[in-house]
C-alpha positions as CSV (number, residue, x, y, z in Angstrom):
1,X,-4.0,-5.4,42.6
2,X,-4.9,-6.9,39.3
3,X,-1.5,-7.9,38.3
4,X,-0.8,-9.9,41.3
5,X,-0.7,-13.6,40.3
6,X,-4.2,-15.8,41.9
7,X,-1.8,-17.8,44.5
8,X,-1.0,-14.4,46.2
9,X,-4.3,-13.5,45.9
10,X,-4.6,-16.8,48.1
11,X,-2.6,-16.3,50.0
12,X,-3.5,-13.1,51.2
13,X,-7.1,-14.2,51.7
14,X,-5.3,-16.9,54.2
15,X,-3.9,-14.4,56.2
16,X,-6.5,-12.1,57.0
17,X,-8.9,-14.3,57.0
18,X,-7.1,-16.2,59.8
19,X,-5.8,-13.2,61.9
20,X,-7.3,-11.3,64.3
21,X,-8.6,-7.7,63.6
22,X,-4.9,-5.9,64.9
23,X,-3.1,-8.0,62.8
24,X,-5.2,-7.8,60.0
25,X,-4.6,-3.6,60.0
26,X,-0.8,-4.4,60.2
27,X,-1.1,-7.4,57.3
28,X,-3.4,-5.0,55.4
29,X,-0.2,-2.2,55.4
30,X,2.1,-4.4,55.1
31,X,0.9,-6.1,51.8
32,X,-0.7,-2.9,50.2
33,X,3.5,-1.4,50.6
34,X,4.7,-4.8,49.0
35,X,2.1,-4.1,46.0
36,X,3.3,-0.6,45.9
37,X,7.2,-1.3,45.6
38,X,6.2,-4.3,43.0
39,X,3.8,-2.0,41.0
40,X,5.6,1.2,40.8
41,X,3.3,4.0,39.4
42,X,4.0,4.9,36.2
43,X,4.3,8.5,34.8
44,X,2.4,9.1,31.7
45,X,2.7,12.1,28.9
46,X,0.1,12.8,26.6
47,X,0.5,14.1,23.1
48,X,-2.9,16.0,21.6
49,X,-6.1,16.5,22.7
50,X,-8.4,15.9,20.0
51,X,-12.2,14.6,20.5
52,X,-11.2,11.2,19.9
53,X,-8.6,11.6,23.0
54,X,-10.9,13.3,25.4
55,X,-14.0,11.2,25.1
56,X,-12.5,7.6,24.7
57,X,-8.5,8.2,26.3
58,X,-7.9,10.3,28.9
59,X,-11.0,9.1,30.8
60,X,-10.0,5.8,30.8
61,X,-6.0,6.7,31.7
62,X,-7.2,8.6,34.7
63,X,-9.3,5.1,35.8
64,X,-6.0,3.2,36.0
65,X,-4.9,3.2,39.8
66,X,-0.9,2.4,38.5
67,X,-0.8,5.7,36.1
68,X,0.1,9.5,37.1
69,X,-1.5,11.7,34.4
70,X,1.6,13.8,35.2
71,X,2.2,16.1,31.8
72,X,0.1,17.0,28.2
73,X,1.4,18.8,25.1
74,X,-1.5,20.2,23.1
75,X,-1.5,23.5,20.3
76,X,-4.6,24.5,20.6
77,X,-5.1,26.1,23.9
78,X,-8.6,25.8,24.1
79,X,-8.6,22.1,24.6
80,X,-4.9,22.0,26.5
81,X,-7.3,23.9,29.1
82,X,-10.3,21.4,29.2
83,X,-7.9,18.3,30.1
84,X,-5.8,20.3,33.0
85,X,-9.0,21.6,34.0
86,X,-10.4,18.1,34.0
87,X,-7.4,16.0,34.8
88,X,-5.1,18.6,36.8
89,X,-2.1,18.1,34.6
90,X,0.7,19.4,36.7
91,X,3.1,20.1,33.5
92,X,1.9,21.7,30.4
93,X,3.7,21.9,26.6
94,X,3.2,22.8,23.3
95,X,6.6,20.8,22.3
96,X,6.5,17.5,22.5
97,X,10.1,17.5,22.9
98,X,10.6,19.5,25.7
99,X,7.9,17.0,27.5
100,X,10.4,14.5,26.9
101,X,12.9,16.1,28.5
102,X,12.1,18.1,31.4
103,X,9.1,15.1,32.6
104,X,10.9,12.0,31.4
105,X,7.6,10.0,30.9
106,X,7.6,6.1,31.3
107,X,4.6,5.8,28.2
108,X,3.4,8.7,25.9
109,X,-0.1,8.8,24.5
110,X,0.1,10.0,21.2
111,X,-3.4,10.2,20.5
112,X,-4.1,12.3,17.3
113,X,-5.0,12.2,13.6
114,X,-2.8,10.0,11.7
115,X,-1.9,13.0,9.4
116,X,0.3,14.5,12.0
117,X,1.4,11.2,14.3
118,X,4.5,10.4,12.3
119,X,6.9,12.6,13.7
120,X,5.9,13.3,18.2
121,X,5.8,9.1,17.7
122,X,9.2,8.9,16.3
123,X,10.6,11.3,18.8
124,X,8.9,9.4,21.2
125,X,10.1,5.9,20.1
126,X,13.9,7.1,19.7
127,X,13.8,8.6,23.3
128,X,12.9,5.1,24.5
129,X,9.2,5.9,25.6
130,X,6.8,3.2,25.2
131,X,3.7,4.3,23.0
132,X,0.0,4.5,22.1
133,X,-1.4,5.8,19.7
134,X,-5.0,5.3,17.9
135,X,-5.3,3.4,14.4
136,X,-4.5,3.7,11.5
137,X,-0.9,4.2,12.6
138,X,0.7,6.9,10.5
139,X,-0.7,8.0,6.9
140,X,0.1,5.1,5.0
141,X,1.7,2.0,5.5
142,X,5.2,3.4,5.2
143,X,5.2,5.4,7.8
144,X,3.9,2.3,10.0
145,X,6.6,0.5,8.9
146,X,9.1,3.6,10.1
147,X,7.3,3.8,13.6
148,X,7.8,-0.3,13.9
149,X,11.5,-0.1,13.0
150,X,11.9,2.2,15.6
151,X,9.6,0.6,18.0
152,X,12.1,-2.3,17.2
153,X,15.4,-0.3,17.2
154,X,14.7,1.1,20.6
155,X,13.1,-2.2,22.3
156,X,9.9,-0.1,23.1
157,X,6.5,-1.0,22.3
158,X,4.1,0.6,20.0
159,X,0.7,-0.2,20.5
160,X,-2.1,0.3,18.4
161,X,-6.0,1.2,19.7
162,X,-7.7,-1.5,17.9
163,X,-9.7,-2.0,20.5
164,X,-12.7,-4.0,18.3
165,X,-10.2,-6.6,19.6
166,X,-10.9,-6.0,23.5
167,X,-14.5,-5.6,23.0
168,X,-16.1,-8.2,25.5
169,X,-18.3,-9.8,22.8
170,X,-15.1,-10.5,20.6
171,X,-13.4,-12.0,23.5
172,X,-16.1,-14.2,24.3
173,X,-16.6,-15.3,21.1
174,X,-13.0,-16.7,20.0
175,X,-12.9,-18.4,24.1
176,X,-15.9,-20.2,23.2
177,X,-15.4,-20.9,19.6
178,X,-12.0,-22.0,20.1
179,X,-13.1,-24.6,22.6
180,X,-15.0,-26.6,19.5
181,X,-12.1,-26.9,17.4
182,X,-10.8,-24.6,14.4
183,X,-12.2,-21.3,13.4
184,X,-13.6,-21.9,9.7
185,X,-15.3,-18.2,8.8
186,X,-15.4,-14.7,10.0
187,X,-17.4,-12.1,9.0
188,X,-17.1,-8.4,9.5
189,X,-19.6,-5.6,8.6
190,X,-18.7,-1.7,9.2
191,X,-21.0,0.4,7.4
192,X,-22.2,4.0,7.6
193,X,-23.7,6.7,5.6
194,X,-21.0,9.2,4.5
195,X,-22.1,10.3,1.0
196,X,-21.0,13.2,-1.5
197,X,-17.8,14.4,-2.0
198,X,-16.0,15.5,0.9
199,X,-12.4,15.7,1.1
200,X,-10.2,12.9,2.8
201,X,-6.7,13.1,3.7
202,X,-6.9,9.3,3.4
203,X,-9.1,6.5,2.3
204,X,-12.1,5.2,4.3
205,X,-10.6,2.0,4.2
206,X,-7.4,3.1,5.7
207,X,-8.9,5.9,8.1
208,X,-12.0,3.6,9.5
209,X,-12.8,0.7,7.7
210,X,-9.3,-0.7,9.3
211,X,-11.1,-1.6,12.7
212,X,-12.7,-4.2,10.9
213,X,-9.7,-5.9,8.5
214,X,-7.8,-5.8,11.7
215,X,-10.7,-7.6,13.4
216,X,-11.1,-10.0,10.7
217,X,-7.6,-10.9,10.6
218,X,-7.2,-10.9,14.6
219,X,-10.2,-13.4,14.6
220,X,-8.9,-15.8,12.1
221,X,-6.0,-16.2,14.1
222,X,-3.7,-16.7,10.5
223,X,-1.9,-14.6,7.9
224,X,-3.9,-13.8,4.7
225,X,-2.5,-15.7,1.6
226,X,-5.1,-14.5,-1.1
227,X,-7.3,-12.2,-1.0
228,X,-9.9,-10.8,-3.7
229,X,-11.4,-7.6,-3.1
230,X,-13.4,-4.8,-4.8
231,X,-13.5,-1.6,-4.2
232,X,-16.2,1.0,-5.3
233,X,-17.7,4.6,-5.4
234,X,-21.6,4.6,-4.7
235,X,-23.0,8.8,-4.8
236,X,-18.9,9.9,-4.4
237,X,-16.0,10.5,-6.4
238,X,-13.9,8.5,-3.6
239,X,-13.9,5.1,-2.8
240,X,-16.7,4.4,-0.4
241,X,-17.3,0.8,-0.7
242,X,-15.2,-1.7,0.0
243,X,-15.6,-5.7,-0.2
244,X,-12.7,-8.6,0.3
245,X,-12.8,-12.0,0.5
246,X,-9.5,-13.5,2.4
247,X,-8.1,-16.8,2.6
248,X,-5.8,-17.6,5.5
249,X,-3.1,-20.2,6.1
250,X,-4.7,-21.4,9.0
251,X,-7.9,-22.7,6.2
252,X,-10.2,-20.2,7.7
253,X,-11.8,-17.5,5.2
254,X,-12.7,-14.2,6.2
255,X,-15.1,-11.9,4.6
256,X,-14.9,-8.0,5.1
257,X,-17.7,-5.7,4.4
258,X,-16.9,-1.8,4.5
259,X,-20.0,0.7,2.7
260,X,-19.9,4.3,3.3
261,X,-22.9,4.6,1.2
262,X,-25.4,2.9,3.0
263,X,-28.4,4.2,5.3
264,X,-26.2,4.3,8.6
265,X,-24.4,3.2,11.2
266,X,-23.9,-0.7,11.2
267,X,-21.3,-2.9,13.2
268,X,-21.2,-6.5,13.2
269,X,-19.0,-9.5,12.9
270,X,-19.9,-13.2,12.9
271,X,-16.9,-16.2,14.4
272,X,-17.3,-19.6,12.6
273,X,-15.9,-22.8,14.7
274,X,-17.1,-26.8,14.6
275,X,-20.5,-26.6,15.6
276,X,-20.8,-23.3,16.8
277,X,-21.7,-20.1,15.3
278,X,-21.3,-16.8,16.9
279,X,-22.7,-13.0,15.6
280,X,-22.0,-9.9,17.5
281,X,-23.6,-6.3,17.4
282,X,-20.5,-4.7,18.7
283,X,-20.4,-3.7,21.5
284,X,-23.7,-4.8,23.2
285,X,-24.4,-8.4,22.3
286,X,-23.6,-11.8,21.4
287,X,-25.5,-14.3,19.7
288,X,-24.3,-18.2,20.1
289,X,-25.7,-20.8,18.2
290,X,-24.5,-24.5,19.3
291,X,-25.3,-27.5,18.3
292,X,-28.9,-26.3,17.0
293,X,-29.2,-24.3,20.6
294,X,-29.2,-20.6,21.1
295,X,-28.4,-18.1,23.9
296,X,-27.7,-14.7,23.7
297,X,-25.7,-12.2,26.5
298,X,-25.1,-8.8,26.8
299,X,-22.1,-7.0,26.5
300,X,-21.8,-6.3,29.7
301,X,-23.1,-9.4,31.1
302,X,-19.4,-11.2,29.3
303,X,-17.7,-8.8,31.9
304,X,-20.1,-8.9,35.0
305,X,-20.5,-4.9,34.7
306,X,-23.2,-2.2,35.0
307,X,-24.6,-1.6,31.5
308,X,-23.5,2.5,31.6
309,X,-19.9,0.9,31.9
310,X,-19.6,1.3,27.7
311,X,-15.9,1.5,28.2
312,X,-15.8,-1.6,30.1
313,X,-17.5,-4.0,27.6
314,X,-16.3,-1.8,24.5
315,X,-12.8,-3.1,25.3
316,X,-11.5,0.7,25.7
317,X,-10.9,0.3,29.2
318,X,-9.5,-3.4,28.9
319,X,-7.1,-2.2,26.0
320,X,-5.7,0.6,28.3
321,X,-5.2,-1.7,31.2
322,X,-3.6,-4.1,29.0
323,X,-0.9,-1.6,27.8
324,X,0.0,-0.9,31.0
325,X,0.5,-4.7,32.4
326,X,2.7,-5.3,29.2
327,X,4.7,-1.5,30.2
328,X,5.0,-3.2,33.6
329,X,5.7,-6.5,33.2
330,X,7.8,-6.2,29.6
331,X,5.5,-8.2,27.7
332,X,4.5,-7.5,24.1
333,X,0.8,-5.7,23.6
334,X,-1.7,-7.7,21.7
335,X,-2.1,-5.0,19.4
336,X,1.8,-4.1,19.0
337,X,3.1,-3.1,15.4
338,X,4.8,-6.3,15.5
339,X,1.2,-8.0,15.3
340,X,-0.7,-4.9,13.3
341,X,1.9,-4.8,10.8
342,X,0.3,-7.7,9.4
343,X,-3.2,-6.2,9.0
344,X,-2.1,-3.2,7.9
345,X,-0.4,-5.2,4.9
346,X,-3.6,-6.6,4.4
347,X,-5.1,-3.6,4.1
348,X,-3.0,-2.4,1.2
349,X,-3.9,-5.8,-0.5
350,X,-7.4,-4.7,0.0
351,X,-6.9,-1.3,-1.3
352,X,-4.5,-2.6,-4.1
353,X,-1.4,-1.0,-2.9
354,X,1.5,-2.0,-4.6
């Protein structure tokens, strides 16, 4: 009953609180059919498979009460067979077109590389199907300007899975920081250890490092109007280092650190305001100095959860239940193309795309 507004939550408390135990079974019906008819279910299709889909996506669909897993288009048959075996699709495809027409989806999961996304998240858009699909959105930043031009053209949303946004450190973070006053610096650090020569059907920057331009940007809370960045090759051929310095138009600077050549795994971001100071290991802590005092909480203590709930404080969960209040109630998705347009062009600036 999450989208229920708090005074009906009230009021609802009022009622069975002051009624006796038969008329609290009847009230109890009798409200749970009114939620119902206000919060119809929505029937979801899901295009691809991938790892990425089954260990973060589906799971997290399948916890949403208001959401029929009800069909799943998918090539390879080996995976189409883990998620009905898991999920107990009732309709199976390997046309994503024929989904669209025989199921008639309300929202469409298009959750799969960005080398193939272009064209099932057209189809998609033009049908009139809300979507999701997982950044970067499309190949380059053409095709996300093609997917938001339909998103636009057909008055459907397009939502992106930036869901560094959601986290429940990043959350906390701007809430508190934006109490004191302006944001004056963020930081973001995504590092790893991919060396050699391996082939990419993109750049690091545009296939990973994204989550963390986005981030920057999203923190800032203004639209970059310079930017200086260099970008380098460390043990590889490709571009594997990555550094920018941005200036917004809100005054606040942001700083982006992206090395593929370092000794692992590293993600971290730092949110300047007037007197406070806040760094985050994403997802699992924050760290708040204020006014010379410092506290620390865990990820999951932001959202009052059990530590195993990762997808809780890691902002997957939140991010899918988000898309589906703005499906319901027509709202635009905080991380819509008509918002993530922006850090994608920031991205090209980064990359020095013309």
């Amino acid at each position: 009953m999450r989208l229920l507004g708090c005074n009906l939550y009230f009021s609802i408390w009022v009622c069975l609180h002051n009624a006796d135990s038969t008329t609290q079974g009847k009230l109890s019906v009798a409200i749970q059919a009114k939620y119902e008819k206000e919060s119809p279910m929505l029937k979801a299709g899901f295009i691809g498979a991938g790892g990425r889909g089954q260990s973060a996506h589906y799971p997290n669909v399948a916890r949403l009460e208001q959401v029929e897993m009800a069909a799943v288009c998918e090539l390879d048959e080996t995976r189409l067979g883990q998620v009905v075996e898991r999920y107990g699709f009732a309709h199976t495809f390997s046309d994503h077109r024929k989904m669209l027409d025989q199921v008639d989806p309300d929202l469409v999961y298009c959750v799969m590389n960005e080398k193939w996304v272009l064209e099932p998240a057209l189809d998609c858009l033009k049908a009139g199907k809300d979507i999701f699909i997982e950044k970067p959105p499309g190949a380059n930043s053409d095709e996300t300007r093609q997917l938001l031009e339909a998103a636009r053209a057909n008055n459907v949303w397009a939502m992106v899975g930036f869901q560094r946004r959601y986290a429940a450190v990043t959350r906390q973070a701007m809430s508190i920081v934006a109490a004191k006053g302006p944001v004056s610096l963020v930081n973001t650090t995504f590092n790893k250890q991919i060396l050699g020569d391996g082939e990419e059907f993109t750049t690091t920057l545009w296939n990973d490092v994204c989550h963390v331009v986005d981030l920057v940007r999203y923190m800032a809370g203004g639209e970059a109007v310079e930017v200086t960045a260099y970008r380098d090759k460390f043990g590889s051929s490709n571009r594997n280092h990555y550094t920018a310095l941005v200036r917004f138009d809100n005054e606040a600077t942001g700083v982006v650190f992206g090395n593929r050549a370092s000794g692992g795994r590293v993600l971290r971001s730092e949110l300047h305001g007037v007197g406070i100071g806040c760094y985050m290991k994403l997802p699992e802590e924050i760290e708040i100095y204020e006014d010379n005092q410092r506290r620390t909480m865990a990820g999951w203590e932001v959202d009052g959860v059990d530590q195993g709930d990762v997808d809780r404080y890691e902002g997957v969960l939140d991010m899918h239940e988000h898309f589906v209040d703005c499906v319901i109630n027509r709202t635009q998705p905080n991380s819509d193309l008509r918002d993530v347009i922006h850090s994608i062009e920031l991205v090209d600036q980064i990359e020095g795309v013309q």
